[in-house]
N, C-alpha and C positions, 0 to 999 in steps of 0.2 A: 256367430253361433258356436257354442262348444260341443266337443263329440257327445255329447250326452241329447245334444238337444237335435243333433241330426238327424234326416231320415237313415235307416240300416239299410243296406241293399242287397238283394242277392239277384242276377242276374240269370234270367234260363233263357236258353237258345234250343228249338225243336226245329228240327229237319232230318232231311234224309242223311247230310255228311258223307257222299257216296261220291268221291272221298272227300274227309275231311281236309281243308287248303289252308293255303297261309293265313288268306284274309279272313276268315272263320274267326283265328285269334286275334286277328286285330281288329274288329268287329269289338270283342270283347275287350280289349285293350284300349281304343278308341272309349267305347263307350263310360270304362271306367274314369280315365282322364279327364274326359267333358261331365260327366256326376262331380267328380271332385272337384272341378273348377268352376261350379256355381255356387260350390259354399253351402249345398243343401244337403247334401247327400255323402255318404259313406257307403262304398261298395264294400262287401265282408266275402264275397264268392261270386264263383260262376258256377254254373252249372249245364254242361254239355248233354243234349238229351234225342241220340237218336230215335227215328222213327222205326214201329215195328216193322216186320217183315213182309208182313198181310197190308202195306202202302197200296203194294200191287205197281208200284212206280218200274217203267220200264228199265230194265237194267241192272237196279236195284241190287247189288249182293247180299250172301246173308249177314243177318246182323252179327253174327260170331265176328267177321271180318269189319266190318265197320267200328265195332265195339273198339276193336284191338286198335284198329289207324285211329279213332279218337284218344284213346288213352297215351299212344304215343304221342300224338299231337300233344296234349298237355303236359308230361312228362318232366319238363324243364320249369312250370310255372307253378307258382306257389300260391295260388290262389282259382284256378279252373281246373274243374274236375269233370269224371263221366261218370254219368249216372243211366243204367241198366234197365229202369224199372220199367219202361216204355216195351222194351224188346224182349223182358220176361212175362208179359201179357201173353193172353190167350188168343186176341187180336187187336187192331189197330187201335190206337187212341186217339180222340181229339185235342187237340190245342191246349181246349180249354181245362180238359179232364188232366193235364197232365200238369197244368198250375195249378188245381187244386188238391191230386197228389200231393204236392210239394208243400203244397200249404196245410193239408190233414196231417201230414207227416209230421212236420213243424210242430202243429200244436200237442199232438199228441208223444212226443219223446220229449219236447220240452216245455210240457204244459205251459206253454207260452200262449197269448192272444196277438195276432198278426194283424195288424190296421190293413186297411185298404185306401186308394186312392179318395174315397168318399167321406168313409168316418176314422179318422186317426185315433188310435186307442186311445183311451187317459189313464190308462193300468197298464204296470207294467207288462212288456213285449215280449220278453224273455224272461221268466221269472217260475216260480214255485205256484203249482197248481192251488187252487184257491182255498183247500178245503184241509192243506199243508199247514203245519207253521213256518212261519213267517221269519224264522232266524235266517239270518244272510247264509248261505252255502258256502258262495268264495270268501276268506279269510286273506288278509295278507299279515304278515308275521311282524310284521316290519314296521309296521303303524304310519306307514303311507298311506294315501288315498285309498276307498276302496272303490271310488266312481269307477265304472267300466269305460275302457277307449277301444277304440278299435282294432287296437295291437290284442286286447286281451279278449276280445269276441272271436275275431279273427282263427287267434292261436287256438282258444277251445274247438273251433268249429271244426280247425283243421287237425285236431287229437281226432276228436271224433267223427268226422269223417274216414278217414285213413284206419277207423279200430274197429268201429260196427257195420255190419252187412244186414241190407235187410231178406224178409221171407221171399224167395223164388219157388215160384212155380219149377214143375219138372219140364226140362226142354234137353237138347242136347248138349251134354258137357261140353265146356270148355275154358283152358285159363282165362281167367277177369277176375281183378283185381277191383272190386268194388269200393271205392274210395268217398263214395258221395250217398249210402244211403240214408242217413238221418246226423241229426245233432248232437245226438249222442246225450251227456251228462248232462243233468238238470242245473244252470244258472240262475243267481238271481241279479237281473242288470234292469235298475228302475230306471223309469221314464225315457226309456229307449225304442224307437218305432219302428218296428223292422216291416220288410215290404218286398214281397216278388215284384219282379220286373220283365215282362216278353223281352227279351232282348230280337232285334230282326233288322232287316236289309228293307231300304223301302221299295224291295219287290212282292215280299210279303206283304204291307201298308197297301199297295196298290192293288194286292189280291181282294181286298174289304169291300172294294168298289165292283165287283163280277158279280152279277145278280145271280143268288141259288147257291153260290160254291160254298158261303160259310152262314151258319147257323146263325140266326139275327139272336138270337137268345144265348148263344158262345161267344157272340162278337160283344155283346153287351155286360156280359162277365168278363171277359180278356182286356176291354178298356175301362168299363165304368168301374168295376171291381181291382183288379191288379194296376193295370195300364202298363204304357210301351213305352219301348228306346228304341227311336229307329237312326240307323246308321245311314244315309245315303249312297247310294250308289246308282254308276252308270246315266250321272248328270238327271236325273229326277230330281224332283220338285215335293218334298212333301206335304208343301203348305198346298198347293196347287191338287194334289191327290186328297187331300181330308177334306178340299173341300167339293168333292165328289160322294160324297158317303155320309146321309143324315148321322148315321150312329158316330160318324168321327170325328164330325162337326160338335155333335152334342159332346163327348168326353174330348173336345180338343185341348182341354187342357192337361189329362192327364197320356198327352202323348206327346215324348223328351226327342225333339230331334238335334241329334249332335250335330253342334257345330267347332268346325277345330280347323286349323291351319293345315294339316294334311294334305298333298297333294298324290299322297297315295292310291292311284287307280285302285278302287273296286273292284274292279271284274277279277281283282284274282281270288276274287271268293270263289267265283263259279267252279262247281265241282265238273258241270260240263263240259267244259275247254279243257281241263286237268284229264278228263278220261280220252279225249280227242285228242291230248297232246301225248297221250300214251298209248294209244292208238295206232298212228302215227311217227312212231317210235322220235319224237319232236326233243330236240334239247331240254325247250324252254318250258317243259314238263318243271324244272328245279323254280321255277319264279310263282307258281303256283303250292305244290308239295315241296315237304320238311322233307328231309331227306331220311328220316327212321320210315315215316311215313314210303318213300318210293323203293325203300329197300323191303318194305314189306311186301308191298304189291308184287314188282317183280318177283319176290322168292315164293309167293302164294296165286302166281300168275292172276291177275288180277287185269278185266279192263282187258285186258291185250286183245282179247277179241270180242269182247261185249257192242251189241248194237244201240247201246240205253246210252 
């Protein structure tokens, strides 16, 4: 397959990030690796997306602070970013409300059409609203190709990310560096399919299966519509969990469980143990948290005496 004929990816991860850990990143690190090494896929981003403040999750600090340890956390990577939009609501959002966010977004700054797991576009993905003419936008001077590759998606995304902010409601000030609200400038890159991805742990996968907790009409947009990447952790079985849950059985094929040599314990996703190892006043707090990330908390005392 040539990058043209790939699926495009952008990966979103929702949770609380209270606090954001190592394995958060490599979550997303993982899952880009195992995308690219089936030969189907092209990751162009991630996208880090706390949950509001109105979670009501025990412990929970506010999002001012979470914003800030996510943004550190990505800080060094050139491809995962935070994205705000969750925590500038009025209150809490669902799952599923928050990938289609990302996907109104999408279409609407860069009048693009976004395929879904079900129907793959057959018009361009990223491209000039329909009602446009139709002259190529990107140029190259040079009279090289002007096929689009992934280095040149990539590169626009991450102009535009890093240039435009989007509309915020009024809340309380504070610095954030908004780096991830929309795509910015209008491309034309034909026959290219781009496609949100849940990015999750399959403790989230194994949440699908709790009768009542999720919305059988969110669950069936979140798989049959986007679909998932689930990372494993803590010796779970994802085949063995889908097939616990009519709806995950039915979209089981649009749910990507990485598999990859890794013998990197998962549990240092847990932001649990991370707050109990600071707690604790525990060394092995650094095997967990980046260390921007633990120099924050301590100087914003954070956790030191939280019961969440």
């Amino acid at each position: 397959m040539t990058e043209t004929t790939k699926t495009h990816v952008i990966l979103l991860a929702c949770g609380s990030f209270n606090p954001i850990t190592k394995g958060h990143i490599q979550m997303f690190e993982r899952a880009r690796d195992y995308l690219h090494k089936t030969g189907r896929f092209i990751v162009i981003g991630g996208i880090v997306s706390p949950v509001h403040d109105s979670y009501g999750k025990t412990g929970l600090v506010s999002s001012r602070h979470r914003l800030t340890m996510c943004q550190l956390a990505v800080q060094s990577s050139d491809w995962i970013r935070v994205d705000p939009w969750e925590c500038y609501q009025d209150t809490w959002q669902t799952t599923c409300s928050v990938l289609e966010h990302h996907r109104d977004l999408m279409k609407r700054v860069t009048g693009c059409i976004l395929s879904n797991v079900n129907t793959p576009s057959i018009t361009p993905v990223i491209g000039q609203p329909q009602n446009e003419s139709s002259q190529t936008i990107y140029q190259n001077n040079n009279n090289v190709s002007n096929k689009p590759t992934a280095a040149k998606i990539l590169g626009k995304v991450g102009e535009s990310l890093s240039r435009i902010c989007c509309v915020r409601p009024p809340m309380e000030r504070f610095t954030f560096v908004d780096e991830n609200a929309n795509l910015g400038t209008v491309m034309r890159y034909e026959e290219i399919e781009l496609r949100i991805l849940l990015l999750c742990g399959s403790d989230l996968l194994e949440s699908f299966c709790i009768p009542g907790l999720w919305n059988e009409t969110d669950m069936e947009v979140i798989v049959g519509e986007f679909g998932i990447v689930v990372v494993p952790r803590d010796g779970a079985d994802p085949d063995r969990i889908m097939n616990h849950s009519s709806i995950l059985r039915k979209y089981k094929n649009n749910i990507l469980v990485v598999k990859d040599d890794s013998n990197h314990p998962m549990s240092v996703v847990s932001s649990t143990k991370s707050r109990l190892a600071l707690q604790h006043g525990d060394g092995h707090v650094v095997d967990y948290l980046c260390q921007p990330v633990i120099d924050y908390i301590l100087k914003s005392q954070l956790y030191i005496n939280a019961s969440g």
